[in-house]
MDAnalysis code that builds the backbone (N, CA, C; Angstrom):
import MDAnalysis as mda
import numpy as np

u = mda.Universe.empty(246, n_residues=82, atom_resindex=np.repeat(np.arange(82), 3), trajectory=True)
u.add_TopologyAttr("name", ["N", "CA", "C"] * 82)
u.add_TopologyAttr("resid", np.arange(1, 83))
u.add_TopologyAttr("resname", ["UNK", "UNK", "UNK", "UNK", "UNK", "UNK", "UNK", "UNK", "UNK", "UNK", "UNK", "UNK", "UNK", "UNK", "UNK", "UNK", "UNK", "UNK", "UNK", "UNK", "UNK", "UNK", "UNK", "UNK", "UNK", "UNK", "UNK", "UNK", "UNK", "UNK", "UNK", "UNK", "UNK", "UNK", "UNK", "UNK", "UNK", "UNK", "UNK", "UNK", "UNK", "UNK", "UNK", "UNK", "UNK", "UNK", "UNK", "UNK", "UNK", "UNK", "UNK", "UNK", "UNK", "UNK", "UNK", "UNK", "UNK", "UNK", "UNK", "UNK", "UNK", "UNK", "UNK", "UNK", "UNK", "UNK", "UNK", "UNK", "UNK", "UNK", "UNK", "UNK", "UNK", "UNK", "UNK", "UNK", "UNK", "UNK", "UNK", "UNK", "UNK", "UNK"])
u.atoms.positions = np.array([
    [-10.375, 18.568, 5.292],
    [-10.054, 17.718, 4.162],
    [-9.411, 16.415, 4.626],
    [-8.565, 16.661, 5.701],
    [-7.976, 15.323, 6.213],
    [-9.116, 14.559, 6.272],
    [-9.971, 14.431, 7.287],
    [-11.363, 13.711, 7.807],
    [-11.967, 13.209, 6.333],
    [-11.987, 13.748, 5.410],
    [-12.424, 13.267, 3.908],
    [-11.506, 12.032, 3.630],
    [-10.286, 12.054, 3.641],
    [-9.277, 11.507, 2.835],
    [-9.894, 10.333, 4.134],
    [-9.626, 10.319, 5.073],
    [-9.510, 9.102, 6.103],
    [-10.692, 8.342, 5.993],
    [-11.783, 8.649, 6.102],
    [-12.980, 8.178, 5.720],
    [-12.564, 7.736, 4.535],
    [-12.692, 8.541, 3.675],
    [-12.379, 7.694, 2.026],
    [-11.808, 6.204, 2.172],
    [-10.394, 6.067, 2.782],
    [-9.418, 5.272, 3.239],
    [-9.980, 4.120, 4.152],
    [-11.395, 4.253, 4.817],
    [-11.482, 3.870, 5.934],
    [-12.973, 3.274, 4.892],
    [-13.322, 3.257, 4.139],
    [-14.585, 3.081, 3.183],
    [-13.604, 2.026, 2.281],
    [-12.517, 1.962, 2.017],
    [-11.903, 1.128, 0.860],
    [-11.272, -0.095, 1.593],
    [-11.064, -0.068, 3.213],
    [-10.256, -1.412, 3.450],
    [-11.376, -1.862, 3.725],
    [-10.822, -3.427, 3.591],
    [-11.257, -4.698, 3.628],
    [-12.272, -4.823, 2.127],
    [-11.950, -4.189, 1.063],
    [-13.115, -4.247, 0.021],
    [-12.362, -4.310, -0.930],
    [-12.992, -4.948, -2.122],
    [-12.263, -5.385, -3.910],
    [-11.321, -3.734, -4.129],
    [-11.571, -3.087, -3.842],
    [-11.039, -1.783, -3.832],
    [-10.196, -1.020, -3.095],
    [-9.788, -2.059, -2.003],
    [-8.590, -1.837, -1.109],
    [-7.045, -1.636, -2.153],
    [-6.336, -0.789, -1.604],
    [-5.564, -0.753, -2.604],
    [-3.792, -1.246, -1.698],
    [-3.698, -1.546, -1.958],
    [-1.373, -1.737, -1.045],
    [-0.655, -0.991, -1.480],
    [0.090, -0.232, -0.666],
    [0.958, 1.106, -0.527],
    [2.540, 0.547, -0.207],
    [3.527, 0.432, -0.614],
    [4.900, 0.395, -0.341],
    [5.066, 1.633, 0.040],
    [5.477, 1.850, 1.544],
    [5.850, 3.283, 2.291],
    [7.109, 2.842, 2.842],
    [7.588, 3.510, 3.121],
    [9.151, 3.746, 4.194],
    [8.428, 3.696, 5.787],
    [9.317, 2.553, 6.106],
    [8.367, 1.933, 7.652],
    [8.926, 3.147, 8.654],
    [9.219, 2.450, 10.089],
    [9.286, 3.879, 11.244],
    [10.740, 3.697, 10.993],
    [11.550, 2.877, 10.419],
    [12.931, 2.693, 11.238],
    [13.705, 2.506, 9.985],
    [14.406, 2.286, 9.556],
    [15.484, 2.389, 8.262],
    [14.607, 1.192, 6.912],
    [13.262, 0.521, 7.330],
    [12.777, -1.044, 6.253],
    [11.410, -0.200, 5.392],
    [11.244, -0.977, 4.808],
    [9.510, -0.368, 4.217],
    [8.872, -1.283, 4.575],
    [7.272, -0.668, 4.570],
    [6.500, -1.540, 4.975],
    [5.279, -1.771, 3.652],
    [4.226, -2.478, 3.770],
    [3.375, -2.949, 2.545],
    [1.956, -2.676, 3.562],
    [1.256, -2.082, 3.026],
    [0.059, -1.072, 3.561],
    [-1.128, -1.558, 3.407],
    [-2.064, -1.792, 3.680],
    [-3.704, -1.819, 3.015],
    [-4.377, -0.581, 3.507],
    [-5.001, -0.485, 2.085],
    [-5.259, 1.363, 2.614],
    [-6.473, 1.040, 3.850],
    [-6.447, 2.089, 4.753],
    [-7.292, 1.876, 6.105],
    [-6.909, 1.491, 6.995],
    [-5.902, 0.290, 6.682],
    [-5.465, -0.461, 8.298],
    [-4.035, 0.148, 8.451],
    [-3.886, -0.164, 9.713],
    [-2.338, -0.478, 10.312],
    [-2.868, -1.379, 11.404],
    [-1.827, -1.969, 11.927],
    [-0.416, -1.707, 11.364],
    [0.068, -2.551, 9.782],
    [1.117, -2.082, 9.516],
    [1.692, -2.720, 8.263],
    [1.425, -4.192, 7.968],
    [0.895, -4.389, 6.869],
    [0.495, -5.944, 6.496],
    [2.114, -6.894, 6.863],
    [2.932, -6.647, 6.421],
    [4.047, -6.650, 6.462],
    [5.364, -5.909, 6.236],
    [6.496, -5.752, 6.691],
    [7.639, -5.215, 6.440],
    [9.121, -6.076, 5.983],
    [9.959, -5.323, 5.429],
    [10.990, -5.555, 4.741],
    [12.481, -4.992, 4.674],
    [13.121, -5.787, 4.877],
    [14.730, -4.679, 5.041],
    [14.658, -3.945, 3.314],
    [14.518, -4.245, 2.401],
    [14.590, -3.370, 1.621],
    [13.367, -3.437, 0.331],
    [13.404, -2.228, -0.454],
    [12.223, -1.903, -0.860],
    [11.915, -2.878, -2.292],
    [12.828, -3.263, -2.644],
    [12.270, -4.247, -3.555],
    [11.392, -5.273, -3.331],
    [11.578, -6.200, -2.399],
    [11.274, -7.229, -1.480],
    [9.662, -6.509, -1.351],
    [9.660, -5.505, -0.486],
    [8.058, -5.176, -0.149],
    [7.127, -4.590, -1.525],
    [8.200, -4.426, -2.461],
    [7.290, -3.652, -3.849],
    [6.360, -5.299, -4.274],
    [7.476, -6.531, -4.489],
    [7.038, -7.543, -4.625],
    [5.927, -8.034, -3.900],
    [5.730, -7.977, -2.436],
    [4.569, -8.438, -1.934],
    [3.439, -7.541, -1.765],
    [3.263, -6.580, -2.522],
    [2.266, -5.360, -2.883],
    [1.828, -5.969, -4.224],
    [3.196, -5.914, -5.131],
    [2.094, -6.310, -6.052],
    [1.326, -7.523, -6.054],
    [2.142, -8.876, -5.387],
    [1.242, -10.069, -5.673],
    [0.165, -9.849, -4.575],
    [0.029, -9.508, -3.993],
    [-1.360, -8.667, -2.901],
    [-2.032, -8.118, -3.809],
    [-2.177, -7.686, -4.773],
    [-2.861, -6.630, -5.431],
    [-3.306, -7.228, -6.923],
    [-2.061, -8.033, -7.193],
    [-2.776, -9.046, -8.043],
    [-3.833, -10.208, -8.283],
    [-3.862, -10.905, -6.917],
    [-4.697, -12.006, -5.779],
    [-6.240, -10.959, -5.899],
    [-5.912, -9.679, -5.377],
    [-6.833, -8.857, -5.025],
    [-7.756, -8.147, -6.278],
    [-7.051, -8.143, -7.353],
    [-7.380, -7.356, -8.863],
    [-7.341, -5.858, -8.231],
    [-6.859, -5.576, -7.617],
    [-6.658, -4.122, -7.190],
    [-5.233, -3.814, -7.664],
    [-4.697, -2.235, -6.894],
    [-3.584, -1.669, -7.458],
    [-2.452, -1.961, -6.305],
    [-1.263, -1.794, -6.655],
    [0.160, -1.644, -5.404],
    [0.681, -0.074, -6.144],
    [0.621, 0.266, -4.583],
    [1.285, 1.741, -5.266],
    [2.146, 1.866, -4.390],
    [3.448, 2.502, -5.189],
    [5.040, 2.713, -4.960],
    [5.241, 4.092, -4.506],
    [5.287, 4.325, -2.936],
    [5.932, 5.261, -2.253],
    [7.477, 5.927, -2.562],
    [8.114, 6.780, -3.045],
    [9.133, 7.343, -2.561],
    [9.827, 7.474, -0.845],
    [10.827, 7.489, -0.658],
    [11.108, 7.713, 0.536],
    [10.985, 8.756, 1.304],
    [10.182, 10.147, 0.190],
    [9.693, 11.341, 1.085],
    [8.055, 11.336, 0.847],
    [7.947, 9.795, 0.679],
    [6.518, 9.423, 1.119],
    [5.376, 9.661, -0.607],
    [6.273, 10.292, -1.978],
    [5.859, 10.830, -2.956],
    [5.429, 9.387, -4.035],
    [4.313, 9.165, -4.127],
    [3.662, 8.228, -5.410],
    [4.849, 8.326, -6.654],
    [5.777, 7.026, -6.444],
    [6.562, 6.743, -7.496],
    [5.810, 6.217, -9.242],
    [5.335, 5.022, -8.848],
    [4.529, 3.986, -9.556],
    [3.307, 3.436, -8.961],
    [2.400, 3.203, -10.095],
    [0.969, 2.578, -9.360],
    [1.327, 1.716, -10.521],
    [0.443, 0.010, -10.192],
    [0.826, -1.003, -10.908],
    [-0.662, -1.507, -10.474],
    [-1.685, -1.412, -11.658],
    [-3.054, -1.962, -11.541],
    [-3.084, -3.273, -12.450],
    [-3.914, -3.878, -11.013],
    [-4.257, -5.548, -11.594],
    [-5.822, -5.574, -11.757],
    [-6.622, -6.023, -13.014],
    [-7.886, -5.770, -13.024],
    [-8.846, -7.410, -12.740],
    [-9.234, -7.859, -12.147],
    [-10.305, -8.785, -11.627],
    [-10.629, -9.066, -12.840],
])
């Protein structure tokens, strides 16, 4: 099932359907995601700051920013439609 999900993930970057993830980076900051790639589009000392550049990424994009918890759990999804 992993190999599904990654492919899936790996089928959506770089496309109208790429989506930006606010996750908790390696070290105490979060980072702002495009699903498929790493490393991190960018990072942030704190999570407001990176929620902000997800969504205007996602707005630019008409795609979604979706809001990680810090045990990695889908807080909020915030869809922008093209």
């Amino acid at each position: 099932m992993a190999d599904e999900r990654g492919n899936y993930f790996e089928k959506r970057a770089g496309t109208d359907d790429a989506r930006y993830h606010v996750v908790p980076g390696d070290k105490k900051d979060w980072a702002v995601k495009e699903e498929g790639k790493n490393p991190p589009l960018n990072t942030f000392d704190n999570k407001n700051e990176a929620i902000e550049d997800a969504k205007k990424r996602a707005e630019e994009a008409g795609s979604k920013a979706i809001i990680h918890s810090d045990s990695g759990e889908i807080e909020d999804q915030i869809e922008y439609d093209q």
